[in-house]
N, C-alpha and C positions, 0 to 999 in steps of 0.2 A: 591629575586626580588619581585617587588611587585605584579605581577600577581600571582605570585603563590600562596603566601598568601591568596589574594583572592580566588582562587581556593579552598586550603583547608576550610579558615572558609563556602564558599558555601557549603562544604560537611559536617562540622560538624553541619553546621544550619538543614540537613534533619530530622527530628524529626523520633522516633521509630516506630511507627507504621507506619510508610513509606512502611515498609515491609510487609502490609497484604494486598490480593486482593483486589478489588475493583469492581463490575462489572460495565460495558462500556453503562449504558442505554440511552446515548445521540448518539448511533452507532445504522443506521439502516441496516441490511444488506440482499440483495436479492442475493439468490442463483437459477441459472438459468439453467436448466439441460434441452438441446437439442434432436434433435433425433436421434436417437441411432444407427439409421442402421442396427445396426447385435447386439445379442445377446450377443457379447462379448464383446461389450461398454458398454451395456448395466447394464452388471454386474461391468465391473470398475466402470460406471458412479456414480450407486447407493453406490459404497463404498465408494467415494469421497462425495459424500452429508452427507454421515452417520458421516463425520469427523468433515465435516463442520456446522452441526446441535451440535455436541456435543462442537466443538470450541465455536461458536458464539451464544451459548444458554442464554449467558447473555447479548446479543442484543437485538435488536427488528430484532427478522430475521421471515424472509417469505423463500418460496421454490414453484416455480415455475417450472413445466413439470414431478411431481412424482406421480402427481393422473392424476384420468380417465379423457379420451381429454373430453372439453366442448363444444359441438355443439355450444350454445351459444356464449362462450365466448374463441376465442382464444390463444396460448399462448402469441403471440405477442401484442396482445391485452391488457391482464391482466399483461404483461411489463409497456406496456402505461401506464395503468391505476396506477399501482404501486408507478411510477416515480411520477405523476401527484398530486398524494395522497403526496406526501413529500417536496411539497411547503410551504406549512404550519408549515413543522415540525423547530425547533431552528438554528436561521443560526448558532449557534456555536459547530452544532453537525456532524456526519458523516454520509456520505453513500457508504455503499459500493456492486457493485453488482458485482459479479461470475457468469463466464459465464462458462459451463462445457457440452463439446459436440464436434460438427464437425464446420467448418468452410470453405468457398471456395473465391473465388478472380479470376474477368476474366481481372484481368488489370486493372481496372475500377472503378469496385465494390467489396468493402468485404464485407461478410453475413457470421451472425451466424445462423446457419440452427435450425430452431425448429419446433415442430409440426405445419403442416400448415405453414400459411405465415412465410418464415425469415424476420431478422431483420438486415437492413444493417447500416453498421458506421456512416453514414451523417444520419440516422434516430435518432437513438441512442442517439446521439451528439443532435441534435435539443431538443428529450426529455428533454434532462440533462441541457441544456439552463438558465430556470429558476432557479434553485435550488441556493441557496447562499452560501448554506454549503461546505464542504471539500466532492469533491465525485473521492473516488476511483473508478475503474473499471479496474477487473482480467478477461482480457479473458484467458480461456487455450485450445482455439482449435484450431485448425492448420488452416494456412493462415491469422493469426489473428492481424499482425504487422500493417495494414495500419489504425486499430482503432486508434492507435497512433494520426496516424498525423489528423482523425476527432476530437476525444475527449480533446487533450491536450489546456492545458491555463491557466489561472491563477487556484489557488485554486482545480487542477484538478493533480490526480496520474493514471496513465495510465500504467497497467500492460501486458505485452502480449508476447504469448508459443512462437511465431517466429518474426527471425528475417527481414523478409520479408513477401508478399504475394503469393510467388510461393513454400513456403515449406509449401504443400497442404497436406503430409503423418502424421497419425494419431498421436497427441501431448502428450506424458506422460507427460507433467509439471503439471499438475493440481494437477495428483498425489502426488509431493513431496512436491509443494507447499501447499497443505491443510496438510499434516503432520508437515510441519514444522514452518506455522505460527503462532504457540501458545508452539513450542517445546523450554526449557528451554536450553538445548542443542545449540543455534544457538544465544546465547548472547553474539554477540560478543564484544559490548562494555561494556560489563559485568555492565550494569543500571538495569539489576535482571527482565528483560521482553525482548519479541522478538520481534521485528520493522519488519513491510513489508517489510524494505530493508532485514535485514540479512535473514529474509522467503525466498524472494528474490534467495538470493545468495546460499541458502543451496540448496533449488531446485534446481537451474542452475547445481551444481556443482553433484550435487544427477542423473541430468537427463545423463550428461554428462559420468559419469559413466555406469550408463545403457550402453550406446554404446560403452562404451570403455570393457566392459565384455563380451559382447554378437559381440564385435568385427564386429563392423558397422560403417558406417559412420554415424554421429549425423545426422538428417532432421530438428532438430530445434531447435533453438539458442531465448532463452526469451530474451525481453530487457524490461526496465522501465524507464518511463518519470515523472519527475514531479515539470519541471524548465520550464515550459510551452512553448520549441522551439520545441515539437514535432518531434524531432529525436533520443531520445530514447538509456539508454546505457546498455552494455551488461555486465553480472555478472565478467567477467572477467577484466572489467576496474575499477573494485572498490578492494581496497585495506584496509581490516574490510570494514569497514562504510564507507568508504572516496573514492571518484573517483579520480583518480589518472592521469584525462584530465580535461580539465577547456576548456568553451566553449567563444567564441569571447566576449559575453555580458554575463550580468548576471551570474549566479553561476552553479556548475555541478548538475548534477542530484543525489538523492539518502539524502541530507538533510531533508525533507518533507517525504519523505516516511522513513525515519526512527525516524518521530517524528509519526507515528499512529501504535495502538498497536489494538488487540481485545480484550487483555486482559492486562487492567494497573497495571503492581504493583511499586513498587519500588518508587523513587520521583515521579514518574507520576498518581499515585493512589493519592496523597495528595493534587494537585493543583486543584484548579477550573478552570472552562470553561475561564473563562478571565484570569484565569492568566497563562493557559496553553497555550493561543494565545501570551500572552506578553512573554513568556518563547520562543515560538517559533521564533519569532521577533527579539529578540535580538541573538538567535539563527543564525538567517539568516543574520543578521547584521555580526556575529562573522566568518561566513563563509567566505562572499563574501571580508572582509577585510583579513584570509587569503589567500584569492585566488589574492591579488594585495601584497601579501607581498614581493616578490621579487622585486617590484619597489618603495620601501619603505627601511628607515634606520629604523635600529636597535631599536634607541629613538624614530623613528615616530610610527615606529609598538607598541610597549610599551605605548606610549600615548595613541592612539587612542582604546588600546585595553582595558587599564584600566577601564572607565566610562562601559565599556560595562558588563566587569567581574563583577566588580562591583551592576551593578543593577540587576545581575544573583545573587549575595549572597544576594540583599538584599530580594530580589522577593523570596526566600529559606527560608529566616531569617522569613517569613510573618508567615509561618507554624508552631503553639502552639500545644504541646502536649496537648492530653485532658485531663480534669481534672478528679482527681480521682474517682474509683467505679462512672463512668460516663457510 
């Protein structure tokens, strides 16, 4: 058949060096460590940043709440001020901020608790406003689901430890999640790098475990948005990569966040900025037409799917080996 063809020659056109890292210097990333409360967050907190420094060191990453408070200058403050700093930066690059600490919810309001003034979602959200770019944001502190429905929208991945605001008791996601979003182990579409979503789904299933060992009931169920209806799906609705519900409009979640990496290797190390937007593009075209496939024949699907395959081998095909002792 003829998709398939295409399919193959898109994968013989990935040229060899496809397979060497790359680092990610169009990814800014802020990592945001809260207050601690008690001494014994305090010590998980700082070994999640130490993972996260060592993942995302070929970022532009910052770390905010791990030096001495500044009378001056706030945490929440030097948030702002961060956020405000990355207007400027390439709309065709990333941002990504980590939130790592406590979080609370009176019904109303969710805040991430940090030194001094918190920082609540509809703040957050207004910050994040301007930026053009792609910006993710990981909370992993408990109570932390209603980020969701501020942050979400177009060009927006929204990651967070619960699946509501009332599971208030303290969040191990962060933990598995910094272990595992740069772990080679958790490729499960086997493209030789690890997508937010599968980081995602190792966590979830990582946290899940926890409670099932220590024989408890789980307090917190992660979900992730990033099909911008702001209602967010949970690890277990995804099947590898692929969500296994389809939402009234538009496409399910978990496409987009499995096209950002921290670390590109594989095809995604070769492309450029524009052509990894046009890769994603057709991408998203390629989904939302499986997602109407059952009301579609056999020949319609095959048509319509062709031109798309198609411009995926030829967008492959772009990539020349370098030339030699180069």
């Amino acid at each position: 058949m003829m998709w398939y063809w295409i399919c193959v020659i898109a994968c013989l056109s990935v040229p060899v060096y496809a397979l060497q890292d790359e680092p990610v210097a169009d990814q800014q990333v802020i990592v945001v460590v809260g207050a601690d409360g008690a001494d014994e967050f305090s010590d998980q907190f700082s070994e999640w940043v130490d993972v996260w420094r060592e993942t995302a060191k070929h970022t532009g990453l910052s770390v905010i709440g791990t030096d001495e408070p500044n009378p001056d200058a706030d945490d929440r403050t030097r948030l702002q001020a961060a956020i405000a700093e990355l207007q400027s930066a390439a709309a065709s690059g990333e941002v990504w901020i980590v939130l790592i600490g406590h979080g609370t919810y009176d019904g109303k309001r969710a805040k991430f608790n940090l030194r001094g003034p918190d920082v609540e979602s509809t703040e957050l959200a207004e910050w994040l406003r301007p930026l053009s770019q792609r910006v993710i944001v990981i909370n992993c502190a408990s109570s932390s689901s209603p980020f969701i429905n501020a942050i979400s929208g177009p060009n927006r991945i929204v990651v967070t430890s619960t699946k509501d605001g009332s599971q208030y008791n303290f969040s191990r996601f962060g933990k598995y999640l910094a272990s595992a979003i740069n772990d080679p182990a958790n490729d499960l579409d086997k493209d030789g790098q690890t997508s937010l979503l599968e980081a995602f789904c190792s966590a979830s299933q990582s946290v899940q475990g926890f409670y099932d060992q220590e024989n408890r009931l789980a307090t917190e169920h992660a979900l992730i948005d990033d099909n911008g209806d702001g209602l967010g799906t949970p690890a277990e609705w995804f099947d590898g990569v692929r969500s296994t519900r389809n939402p009234k409009q538009g496409i399910a979640d978990g496409l987009a966040a499995n096209q950002v990496f921290l670390q590109r290797r594989g095809v995604d190390a070769t492309l450029t900025a524009a052509q990894r937007s046009r890769r994603d593009e057709l991408e998203a075209r390629l989904e939302k037409l499986r997602a109407s496939r059952a009301q579609m024949t056999e020949d319609q699907y095959l048509l319509e799917i062709e031109p798309i395959l198609v411009k995926l081998a030829q967008l492959y095909a772009e990539q020349q080996l370098p030339p030699e002792n180069s």
